[in-house]
C-alpha positions as CSV (number, residue, x, y, z in Angstrom):
1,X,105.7,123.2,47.5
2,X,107.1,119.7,49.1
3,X,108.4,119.6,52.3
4,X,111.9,119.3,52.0
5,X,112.3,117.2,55.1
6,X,109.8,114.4,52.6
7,X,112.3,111.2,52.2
8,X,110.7,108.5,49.1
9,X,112.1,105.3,48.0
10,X,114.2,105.3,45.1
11,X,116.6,102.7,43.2
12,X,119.5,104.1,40.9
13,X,118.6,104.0,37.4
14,X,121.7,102.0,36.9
15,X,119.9,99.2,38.7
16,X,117.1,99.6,36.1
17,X,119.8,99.6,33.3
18,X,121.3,96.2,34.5
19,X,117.7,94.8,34.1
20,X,116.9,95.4,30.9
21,X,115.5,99.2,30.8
22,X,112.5,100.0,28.5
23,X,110.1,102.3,27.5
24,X,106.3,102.3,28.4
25,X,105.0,98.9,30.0
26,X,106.9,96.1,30.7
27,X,104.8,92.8,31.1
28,X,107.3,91.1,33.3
29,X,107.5,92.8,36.8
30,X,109.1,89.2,38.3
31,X,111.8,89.9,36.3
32,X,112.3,93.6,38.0
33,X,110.4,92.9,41.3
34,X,112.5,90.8,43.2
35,X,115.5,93.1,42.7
36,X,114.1,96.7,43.2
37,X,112.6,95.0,46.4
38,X,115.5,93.6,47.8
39,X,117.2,95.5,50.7
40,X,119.9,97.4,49.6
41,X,119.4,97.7,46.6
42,X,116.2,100.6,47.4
43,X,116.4,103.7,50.0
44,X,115.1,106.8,50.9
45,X,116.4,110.6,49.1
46,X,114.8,113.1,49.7
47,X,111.9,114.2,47.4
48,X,113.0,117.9,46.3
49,X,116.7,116.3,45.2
50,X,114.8,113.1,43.7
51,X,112.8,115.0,41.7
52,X,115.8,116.7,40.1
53,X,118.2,113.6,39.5
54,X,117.2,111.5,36.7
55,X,120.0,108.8,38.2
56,X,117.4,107.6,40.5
57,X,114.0,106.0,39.7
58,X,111.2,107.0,42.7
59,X,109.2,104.0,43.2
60,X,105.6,104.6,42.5
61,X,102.8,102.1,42.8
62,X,100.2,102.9,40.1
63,X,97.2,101.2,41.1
64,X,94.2,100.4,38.9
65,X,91.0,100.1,40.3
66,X,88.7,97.8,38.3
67,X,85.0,96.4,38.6
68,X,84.4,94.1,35.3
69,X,86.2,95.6,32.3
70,X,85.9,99.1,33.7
71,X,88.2,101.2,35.5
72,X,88.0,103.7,38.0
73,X,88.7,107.5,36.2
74,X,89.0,110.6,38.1
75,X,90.6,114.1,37.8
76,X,93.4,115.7,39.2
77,X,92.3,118.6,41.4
78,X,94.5,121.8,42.5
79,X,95.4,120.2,46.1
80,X,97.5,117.5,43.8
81,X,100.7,117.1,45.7
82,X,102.4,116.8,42.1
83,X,101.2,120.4,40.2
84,X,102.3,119.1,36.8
85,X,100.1,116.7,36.6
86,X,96.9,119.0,38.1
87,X,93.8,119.0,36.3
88,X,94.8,115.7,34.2
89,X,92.3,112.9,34.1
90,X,94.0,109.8,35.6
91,X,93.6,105.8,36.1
92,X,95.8,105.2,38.5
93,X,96.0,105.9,42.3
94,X,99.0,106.2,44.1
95,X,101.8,107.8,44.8
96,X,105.1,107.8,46.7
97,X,106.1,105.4,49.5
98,X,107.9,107.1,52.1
99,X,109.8,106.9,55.4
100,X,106.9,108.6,57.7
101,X,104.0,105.2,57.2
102,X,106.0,103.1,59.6
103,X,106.3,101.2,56.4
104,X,108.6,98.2,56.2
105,X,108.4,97.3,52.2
106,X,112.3,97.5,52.1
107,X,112.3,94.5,53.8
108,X,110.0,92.2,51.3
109,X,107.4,92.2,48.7
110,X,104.1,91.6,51.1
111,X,105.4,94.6,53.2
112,X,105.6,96.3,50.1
113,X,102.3,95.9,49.2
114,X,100.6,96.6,52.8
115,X,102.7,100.1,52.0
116,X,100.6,100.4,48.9
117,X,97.0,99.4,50.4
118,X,98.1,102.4,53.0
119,X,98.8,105.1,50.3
120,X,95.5,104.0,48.3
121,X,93.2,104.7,51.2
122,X,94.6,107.9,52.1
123,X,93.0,108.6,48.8
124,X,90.1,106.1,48.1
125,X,87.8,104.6,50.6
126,X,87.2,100.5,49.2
127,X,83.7,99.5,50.5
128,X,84.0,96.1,49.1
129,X,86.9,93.0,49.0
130,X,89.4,93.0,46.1
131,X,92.4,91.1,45.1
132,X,95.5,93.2,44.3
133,X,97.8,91.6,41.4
134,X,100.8,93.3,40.0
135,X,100.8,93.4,36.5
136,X,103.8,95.2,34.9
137,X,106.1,98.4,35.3
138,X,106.1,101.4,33.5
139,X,108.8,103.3,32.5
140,X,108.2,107.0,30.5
141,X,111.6,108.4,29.8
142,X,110.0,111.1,26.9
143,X,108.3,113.6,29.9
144,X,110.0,115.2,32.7
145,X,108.1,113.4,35.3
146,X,108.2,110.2,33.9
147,X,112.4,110.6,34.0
148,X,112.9,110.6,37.5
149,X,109.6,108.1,38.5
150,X,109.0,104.1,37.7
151,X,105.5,103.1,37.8
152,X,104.6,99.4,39.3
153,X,101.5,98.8,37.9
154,X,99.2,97.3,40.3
155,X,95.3,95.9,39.7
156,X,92.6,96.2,42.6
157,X,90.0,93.8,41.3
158,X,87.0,94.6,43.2
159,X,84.1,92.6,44.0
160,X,81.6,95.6,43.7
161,X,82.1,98.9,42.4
162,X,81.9,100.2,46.0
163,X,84.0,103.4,46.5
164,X,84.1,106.9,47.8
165,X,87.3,109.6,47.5
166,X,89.0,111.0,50.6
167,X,90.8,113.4,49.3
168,X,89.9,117.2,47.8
169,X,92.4,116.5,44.7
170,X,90.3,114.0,43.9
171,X,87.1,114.7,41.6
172,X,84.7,113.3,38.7
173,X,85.0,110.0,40.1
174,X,83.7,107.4,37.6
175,X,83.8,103.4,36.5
176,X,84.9,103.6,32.4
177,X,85.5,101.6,30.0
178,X,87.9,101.4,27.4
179,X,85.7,103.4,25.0
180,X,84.8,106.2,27.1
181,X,88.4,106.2,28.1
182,X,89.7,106.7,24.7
183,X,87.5,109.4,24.1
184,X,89.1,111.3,27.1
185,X,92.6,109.9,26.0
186,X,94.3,113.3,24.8
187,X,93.1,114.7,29.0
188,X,94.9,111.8,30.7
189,X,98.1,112.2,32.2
190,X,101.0,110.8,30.4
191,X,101.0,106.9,32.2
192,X,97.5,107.0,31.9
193,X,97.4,107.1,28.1
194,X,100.2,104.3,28.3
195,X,97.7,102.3,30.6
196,X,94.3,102.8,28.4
197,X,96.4,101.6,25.7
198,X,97.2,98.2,26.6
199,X,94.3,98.0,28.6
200,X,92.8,94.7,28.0
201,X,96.2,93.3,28.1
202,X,96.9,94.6,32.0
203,X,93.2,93.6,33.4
204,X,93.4,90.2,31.9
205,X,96.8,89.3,33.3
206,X,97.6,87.4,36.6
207,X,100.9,87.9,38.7
């Protein structure tokens, strides 16, 4: 069960609306980026309410991990903080930013993304350097969870494959490619299907 007392960032889904809302991946973050960043237009609600009101988006970076043209895979164990996603196989690390990190991403975008390095290693352990880009958002109105989260799509491109979970809800921790991927496509959770997808499309892009 959450913690009520848990605060994470949200913008209304009216804001989302304004910009042009969509469905799946969205290949111009600029476009969304500067807004959803700016102060005031993002704050904190508390988890157990934001997870109920689809008139608020939680901000979610979804991080990709990548060594060459594979991708780090792992599965969801029981200790997952979000049970309907538990035992899905996933792509992306991440989760919600929130008001207990000291975290100052309200503020601007490189705050924003020191807020995301932090939530990464509380799960993942990078043993080598890596460049982070942002490469889209994703949006998943069809599921339950995807109604009241909005994914920014991030890529760690590391220099080696070089790294080691830190948490227990982490497990079967692999580098993939696209093939092996699809072949474990109908196990991923729902924005990890999206991701595999249009794979080649989201390693190969720049900022």
């Amino acid at each position: 069960m959450n913690p009520p007392e848990e605060n994470v960032l949200v913008v209304k889904r009216d804001l989302l609306d304004e910009l042009g809302s969509f469905q799946g991946l969205n290949f111009q973050p600029r476009k969304y980026l500067d807004a959803i960043l700016s102060r005031g237009n993002n704050f904190f609600l508390r988890r157990d309410r934001a997870e109920k009101d689809p008139s608020h988006k939680q901000i979610i970076p979804y991080v990709l991990l990548t060594h060459g043209e594979k991708v780090l895979f792992y599965v969801r164990g029981k200790k997952a903080g979000e049970q309907r996603l538990v035992a899905k196989g996933s792509i992306g690390i991440g989760g919600h930013m929130n008001d207990s990190d000291e975290s100052l991403f309200a503020l601007d975008e490189a705050a924003y993304r020191a807020g995301v390095e932090r939530e990464v290693a509380e799960e993942i352990a990078i043993n080598t350097k890596f460049e982070d880009r942002i490469v889209a958002l994703l949006n998943d109105d069809s599921t339950e969870v995807g109604q009241v989260h909005l994914g920014v799509v991030h890529i760690f491109k590391l220099a080696d494959p070089k790294v080691e979970k830190r948490e227990a809800m982490i497990t079967n921790v692999a580098f993939l490619g696209k093939e092996e991927l699809l072949a474990r496509r109908d196990s991923l959770e729902t924005w990890s299907q999206i991701c595999v997808d249009s794979l080649e499309r989201l390693i190969g892009r720049g900022d």
